[in-house]
C-alpha positions in Angstrom: -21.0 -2.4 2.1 -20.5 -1.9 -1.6 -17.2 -0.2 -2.7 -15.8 0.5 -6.3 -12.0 0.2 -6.5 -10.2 2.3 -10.0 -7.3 0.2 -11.4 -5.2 3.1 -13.3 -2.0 2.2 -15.3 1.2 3.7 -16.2 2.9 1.1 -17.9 3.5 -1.5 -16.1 2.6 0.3 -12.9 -0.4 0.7 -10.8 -1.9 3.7 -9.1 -2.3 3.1 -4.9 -3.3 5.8 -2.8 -3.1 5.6 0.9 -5.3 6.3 3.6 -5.0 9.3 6.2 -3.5 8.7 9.3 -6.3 8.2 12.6 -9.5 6.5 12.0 -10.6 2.8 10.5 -7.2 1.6 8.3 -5.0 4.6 8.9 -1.9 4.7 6.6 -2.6 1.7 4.7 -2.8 1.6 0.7 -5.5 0.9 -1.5 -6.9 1.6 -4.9 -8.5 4.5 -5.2 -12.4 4.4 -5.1 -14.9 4.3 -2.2 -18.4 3.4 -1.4 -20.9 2.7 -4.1 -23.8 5.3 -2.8 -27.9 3.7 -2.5 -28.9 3.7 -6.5 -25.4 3.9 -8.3 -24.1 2.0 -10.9 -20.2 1.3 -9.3 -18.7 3.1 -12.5 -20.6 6.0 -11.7 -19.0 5.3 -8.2 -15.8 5.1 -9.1 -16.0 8.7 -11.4 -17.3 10.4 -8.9 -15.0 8.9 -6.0 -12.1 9.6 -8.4 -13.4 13.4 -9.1 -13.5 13.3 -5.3 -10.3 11.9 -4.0 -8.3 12.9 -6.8 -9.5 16.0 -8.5 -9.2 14.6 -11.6 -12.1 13.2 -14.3 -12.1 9.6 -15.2 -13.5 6.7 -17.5 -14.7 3.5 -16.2 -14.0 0.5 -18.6 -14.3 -3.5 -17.8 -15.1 -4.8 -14.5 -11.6 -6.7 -13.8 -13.1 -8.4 -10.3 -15.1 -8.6 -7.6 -14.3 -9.8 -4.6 -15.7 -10.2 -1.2 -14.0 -9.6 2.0 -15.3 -9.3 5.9 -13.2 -7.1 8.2 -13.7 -6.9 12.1 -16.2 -4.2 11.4 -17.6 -4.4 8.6 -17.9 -6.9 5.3 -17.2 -5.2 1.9 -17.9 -6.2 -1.9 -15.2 -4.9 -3.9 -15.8 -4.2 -7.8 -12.2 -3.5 -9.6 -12.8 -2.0 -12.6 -9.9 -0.5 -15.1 -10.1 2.6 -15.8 -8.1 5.7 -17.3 -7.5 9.1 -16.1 -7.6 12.5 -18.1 -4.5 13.6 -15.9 -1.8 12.1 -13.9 -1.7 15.8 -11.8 -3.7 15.4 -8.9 -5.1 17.6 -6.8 -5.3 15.8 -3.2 -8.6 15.7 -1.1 -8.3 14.9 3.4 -9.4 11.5 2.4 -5.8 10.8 0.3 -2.7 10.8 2.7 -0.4 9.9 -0.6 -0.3 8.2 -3.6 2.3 6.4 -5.8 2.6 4.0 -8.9 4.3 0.9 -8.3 4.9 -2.2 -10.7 2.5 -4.9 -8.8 5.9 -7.3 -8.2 7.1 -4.2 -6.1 4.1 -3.5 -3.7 4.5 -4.2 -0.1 1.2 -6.3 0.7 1.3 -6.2 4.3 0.9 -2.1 3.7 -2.1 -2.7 1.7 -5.7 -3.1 2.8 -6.8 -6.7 3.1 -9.7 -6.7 0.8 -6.9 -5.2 -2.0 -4.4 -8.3 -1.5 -6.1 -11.0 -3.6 -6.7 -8.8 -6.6 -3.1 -7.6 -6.4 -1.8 -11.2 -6.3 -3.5 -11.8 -9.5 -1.6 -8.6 -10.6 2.0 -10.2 -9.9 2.5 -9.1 -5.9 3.7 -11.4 -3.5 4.2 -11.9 -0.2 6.8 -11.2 1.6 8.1 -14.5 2.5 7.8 -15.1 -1.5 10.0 -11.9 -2.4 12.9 -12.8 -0.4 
């Protein structure tokens, strides 16, 4: 499966948003994004999953990464690209629990989804035997 992930910054801090409780990956945090839809270019993905998730309009810019990752039941492709957002007020949609912005050094991988933790290391995170 092909996903888009949006990599939004305040500063030195990153937008997460977290997953609804129930279902595949309840409660953990992720970039916002989704799948990339038969046809679509993954920045139109990532506008549209934005608009979607968020409520709020977006610009793609660079491709940052794109990493592969297989989970028990299913493999993704991840493309990270930066983007900026036309408002920080968001009007949440069922498929956002939360959201927060967090310096990288401060995020909690284990609450993150596995396919995020690579890309976030080579934003400053560590893990938590490093951050003690």
């Amino acid at each position: 499966m092909r996903v888009v992930a949006a990599v939004v910054r305040d500063g030195d801090r990153i937008l997460l948003t977290q997953r609804p409780p129930g279902g595949p990956l309840g409660l953990q945090w992720e970039f916002p994004g989704g799948k990339i839809e038969p046809g679509e270019s993954p920045e139109h993905a990532m506008v549209r999953e934005v608009r979607e998730e968020l409520g709020v309009e977006s610009t793609a810019l660079e491709t940052m990464a794109v990493h592969a990752h297989d989970y028990e039941h299913v493999a993704v492709e991840i493309t990270f690209l930066a983007a900026t957002l036309a408002s920080h007020t968001f009007a949440r949609s069922d498929a956002v629990h939360a959201w927060r912005w967090m310096r990288p050094v401060d995020v909690a991988l284990e609450e993150v989804l596995e396919a995020d933790r690579d890309f976030l290391r080579a934003l400053g995170a560590r893990d938590p035997e490093e951050a003690r």
